[in-house]
N, C-alpha and C positions, 0 to 999 in steps of 0.2 A: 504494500500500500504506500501511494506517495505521501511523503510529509513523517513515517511512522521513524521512531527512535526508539531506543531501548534506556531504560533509568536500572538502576540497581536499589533498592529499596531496603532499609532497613526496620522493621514496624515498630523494635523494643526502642528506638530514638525517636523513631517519626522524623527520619530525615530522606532525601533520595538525592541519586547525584546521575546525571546523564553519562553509561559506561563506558563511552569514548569522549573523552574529552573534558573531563572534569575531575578533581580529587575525590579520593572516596569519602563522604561523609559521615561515615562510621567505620573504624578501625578495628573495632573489638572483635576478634575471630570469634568468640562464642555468641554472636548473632546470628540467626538466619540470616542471611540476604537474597531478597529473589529479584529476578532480571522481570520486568513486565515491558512491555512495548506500548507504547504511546504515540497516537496518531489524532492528531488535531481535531477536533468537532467546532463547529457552526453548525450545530442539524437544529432544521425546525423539528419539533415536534407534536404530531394534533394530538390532542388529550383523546380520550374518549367522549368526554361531552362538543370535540370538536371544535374549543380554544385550543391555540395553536401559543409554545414558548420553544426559544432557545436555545439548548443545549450547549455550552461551549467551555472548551480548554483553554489553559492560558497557554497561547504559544510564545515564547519567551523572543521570539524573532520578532515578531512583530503582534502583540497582543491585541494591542487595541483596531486592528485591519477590518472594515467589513465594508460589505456593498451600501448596507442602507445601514447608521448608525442605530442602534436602540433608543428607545426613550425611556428605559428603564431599567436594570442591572440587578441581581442579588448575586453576591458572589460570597462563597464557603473558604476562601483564602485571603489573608488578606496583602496577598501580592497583586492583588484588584485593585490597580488605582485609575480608571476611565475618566474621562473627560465628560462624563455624561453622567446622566443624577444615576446613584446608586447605593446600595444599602450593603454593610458586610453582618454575616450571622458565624460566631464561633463556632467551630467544627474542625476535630482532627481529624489529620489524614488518616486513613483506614478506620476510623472509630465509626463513631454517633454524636450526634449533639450533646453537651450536656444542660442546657437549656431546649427542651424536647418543645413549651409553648413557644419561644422565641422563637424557633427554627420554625412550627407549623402556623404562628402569627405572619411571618416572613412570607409564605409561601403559599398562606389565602389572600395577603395583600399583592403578592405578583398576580396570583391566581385572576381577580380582581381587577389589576391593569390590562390584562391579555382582553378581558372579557369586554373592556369596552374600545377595548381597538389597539392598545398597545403594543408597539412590540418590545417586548420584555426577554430576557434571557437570563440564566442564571449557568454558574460556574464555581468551579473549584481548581483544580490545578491539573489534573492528568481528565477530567470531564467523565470519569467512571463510576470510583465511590462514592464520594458524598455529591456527587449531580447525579450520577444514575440513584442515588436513594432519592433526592429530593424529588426526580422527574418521577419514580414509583409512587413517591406519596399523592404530589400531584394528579397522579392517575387515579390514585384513590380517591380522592377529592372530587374528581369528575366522574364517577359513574365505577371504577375498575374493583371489582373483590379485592382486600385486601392482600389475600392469600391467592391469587392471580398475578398480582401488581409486579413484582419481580420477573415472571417467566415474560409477562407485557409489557417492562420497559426494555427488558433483552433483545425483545422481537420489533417493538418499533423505535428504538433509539440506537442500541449499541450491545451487541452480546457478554460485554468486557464488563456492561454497569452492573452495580451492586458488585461491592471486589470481597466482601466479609460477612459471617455468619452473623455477626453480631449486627450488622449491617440489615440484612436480609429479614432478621428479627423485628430490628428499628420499623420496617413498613409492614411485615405481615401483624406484628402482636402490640404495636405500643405507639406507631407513629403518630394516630389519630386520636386518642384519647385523650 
């Protein structure tokens, strides 16, 4: 796939570092480290109720690049700094929220902007775990079974979203409540 790189990943730091061309961000041999591949997203995505948001990675080349600017952003990193109005919601990488209404307050006010014509998009850093959960919850939101919502952000966003059980959990058992 064009655009796709590979990170090295460390989850007990919560750091990654690109594995050609960067130092390793974590030294400690008694860490897993896994290679994931990373390939850019701008994907529209239509909900189920047929609101349409953003999906996007930060590509460190050029982040802020797109055809038509957004008019509204929620971003899960805060290596998000756009030119255009936007909101950041705490979230580590590979985890969950720990503010679970912040994160689903966050995501019925985007929800909300798409619905009356916005174009909205939200992101995080590699556009998998924490945007493929937030784009799952969203599905929920719009019509999708909770316990659906995973195998249907896979199929219409990205096979790679949702990277962790813990993750998977976040939208099937707790995101909504």
């Amino acid at each position: 796939m064009a655009g796709t790189r590979v990170v090295v990943v460390c989850p007990v730091c919560e750091v990654h570092w690109d594995r050609d061309g960067q130092a390793p961000g974590c030294a400690d041999a008694s860490h897993f480290h896994r290679d994931l591949e990373v390939h850019r997203h701008r994907t529209a995505v239509v909900l189920p109720d047929g609101t349409t948001v953003t999906a996007v990675s930060f590509d460190p080349g050029d982040p802020y690049g797109r055809e038509q600017r957004p008019d509204y952003g929620l971003y899960l990193d805060s290596r998000w700094q756009p030119p255009w109005p936007h909101d950041h919601v705490g979230w580590p990488d590979f985890g969950i929220p720990e503010e679970k209404t912040a994160i689903m307050t966050a995501l019925r006010s985007l929800l909300a902007r798409a619905r009356t014509g916005q174009r909205v998009e939200v992101g995080c850093l590699g556009g998998h775990g924490r945007t493929g959960t937030a784009v799952a919850c969203l599905a929920v939101l719009t019509g999708c079974p909770a316990g659906e919502a995973v195998a249907w952000v896979r199929e219409h966003y990205c096979t790679s979203a949702v990277e962790t059980p813990e993750q998977e959990a976040f939208v099937t058992q707790s995101a909504l409540t």
